[in-house]
N, C-alpha and C positions, 0 to 999 in steps of 0.2 A: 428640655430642648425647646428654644425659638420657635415659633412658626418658618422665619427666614431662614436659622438653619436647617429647617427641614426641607423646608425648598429648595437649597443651596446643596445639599445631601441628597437627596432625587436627584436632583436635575446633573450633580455629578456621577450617581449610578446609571443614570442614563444616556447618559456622554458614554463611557465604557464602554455597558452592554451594547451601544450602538457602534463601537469601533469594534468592539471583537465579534460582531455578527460581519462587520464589514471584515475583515480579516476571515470570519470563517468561511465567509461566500467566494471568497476570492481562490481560499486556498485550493491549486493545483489545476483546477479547471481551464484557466486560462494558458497557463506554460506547459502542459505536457501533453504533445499528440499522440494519439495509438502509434505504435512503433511496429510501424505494416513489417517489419523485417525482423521481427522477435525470434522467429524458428529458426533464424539462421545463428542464432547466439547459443550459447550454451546448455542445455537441458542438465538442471543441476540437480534436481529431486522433482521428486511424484511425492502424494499425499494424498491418503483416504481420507473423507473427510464423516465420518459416523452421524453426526451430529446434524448435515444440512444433503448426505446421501449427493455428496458430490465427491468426484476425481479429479486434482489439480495439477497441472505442471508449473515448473517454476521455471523460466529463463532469465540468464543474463546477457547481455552484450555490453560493453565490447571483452573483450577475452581478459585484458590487463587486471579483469575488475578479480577474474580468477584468482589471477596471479598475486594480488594486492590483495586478498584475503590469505590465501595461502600461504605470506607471509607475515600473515597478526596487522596488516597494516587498513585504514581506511579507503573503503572504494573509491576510484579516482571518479573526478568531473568527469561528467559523460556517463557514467553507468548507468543502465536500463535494465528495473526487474520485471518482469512481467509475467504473474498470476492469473494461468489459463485455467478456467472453472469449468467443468462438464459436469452435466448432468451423470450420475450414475442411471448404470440399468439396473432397474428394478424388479424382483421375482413375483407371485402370483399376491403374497402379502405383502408386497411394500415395500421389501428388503433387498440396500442393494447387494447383486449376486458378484460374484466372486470368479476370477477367472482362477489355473489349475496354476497359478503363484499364490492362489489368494489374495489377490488382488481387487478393486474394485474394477469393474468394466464399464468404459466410458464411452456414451453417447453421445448427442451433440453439445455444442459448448453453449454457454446462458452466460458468459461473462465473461471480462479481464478486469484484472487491478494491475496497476501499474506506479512503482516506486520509481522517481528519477531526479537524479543528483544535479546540480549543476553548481559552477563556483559562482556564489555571491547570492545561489537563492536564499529565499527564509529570513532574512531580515527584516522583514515587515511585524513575523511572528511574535506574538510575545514569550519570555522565556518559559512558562508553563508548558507550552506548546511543540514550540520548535523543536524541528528533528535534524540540526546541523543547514544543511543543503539541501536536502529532502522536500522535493514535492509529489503530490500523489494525485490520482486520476483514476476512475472510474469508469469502464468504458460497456455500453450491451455488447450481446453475441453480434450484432450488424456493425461494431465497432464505431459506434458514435459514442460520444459522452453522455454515460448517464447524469442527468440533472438534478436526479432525486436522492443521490449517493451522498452520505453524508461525510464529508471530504476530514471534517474536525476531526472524527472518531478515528480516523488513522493516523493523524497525529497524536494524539492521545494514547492509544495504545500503543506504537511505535515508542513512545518518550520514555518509558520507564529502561530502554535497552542501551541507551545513553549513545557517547561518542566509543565505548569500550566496545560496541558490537557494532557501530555506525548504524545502530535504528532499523537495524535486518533480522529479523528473527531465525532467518535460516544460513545465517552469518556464518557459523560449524558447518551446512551441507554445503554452501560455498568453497570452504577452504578444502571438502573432502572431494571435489569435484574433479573430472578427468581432465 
């Protein structure tokens, strides 16, 4: 290989990796507010979380997005999920305790995540990444955007559940929802 073309070859890896950090920085932070009105949506599943000794709720708004799962179909524009994180409480060793369902027992909250569709997001994406319409956000317990939240990794992880589950992993407690 040339000197030139090694140059030519950097400076095109470079070109990339500089577009796809622009792309990663951008992703969700800037289009999806906290959705001060989440508890008024659906409470569709809880989840102990063993592994980070956390108790999550899951909601949706607006209701159609029920209904639109419930019939195999993708969530419409406009859906809002939002991934409420509590702290468990904790027993004398570290363990979180268990209410008389066996249940984790939830303290204050340390977090939200928040999935939200909109028609014609995601286009920016490239197709490794992209998760349809899907943008995502990261919000502290004071509900501001966390900055530090690594926005990619939910794309990424999201991606492997394709357009067959529209990028929700709790896509099945949706559909089974009241």
């Amino acid at each position: 290989m040339t000197l030139r073309t090694s140059i030519a070859a950097a400076t095109a890896c470079a070109a990339l990796a500089t577009a796809f950090a622009a792309v990663s920085a951008r992703a969700g932070g800037d289009l999806v507010a906290f959705p001060e009105n989440y508890a008024t949506g659906v409470l569709y599943t809880t989840v102990d979380r063993a592994d980070n000794k956390q108790y999550r709720e899951l909601y949706v708004s607006p209701r159609t997005a029920v209904e639109a799962a419930k019939k195999g179909e993708p969530l419409p524009s406009g859906t809002v999920l939002t991934l409420v994180q509590y702290a468990a409480k904790l027993d004398a060793q570290g363990n979180p305790e268990k209410d008389a369902n066996g249940r984790f027992i939830k303290t204050n909250i340390i977090a939200y995540t928040v999935m939200e569709k909109r028609t014609g997001w995601g286009k920016e994406y490239p197709d490794n990444i992209r998760n349809g319409e899907w943008e995502y956000q990261a919000f502290k317990a004071d509900k501001t955007p966390n900055t530090a939240a690594n926005l990619t990794a939910c794309f990424t992880c999201h991606k492997p559940l394709d357009a067959r589950l529209d990028f929700v992993f709790s896509y099945d407690k949706l559909k089974a929802a009241p």
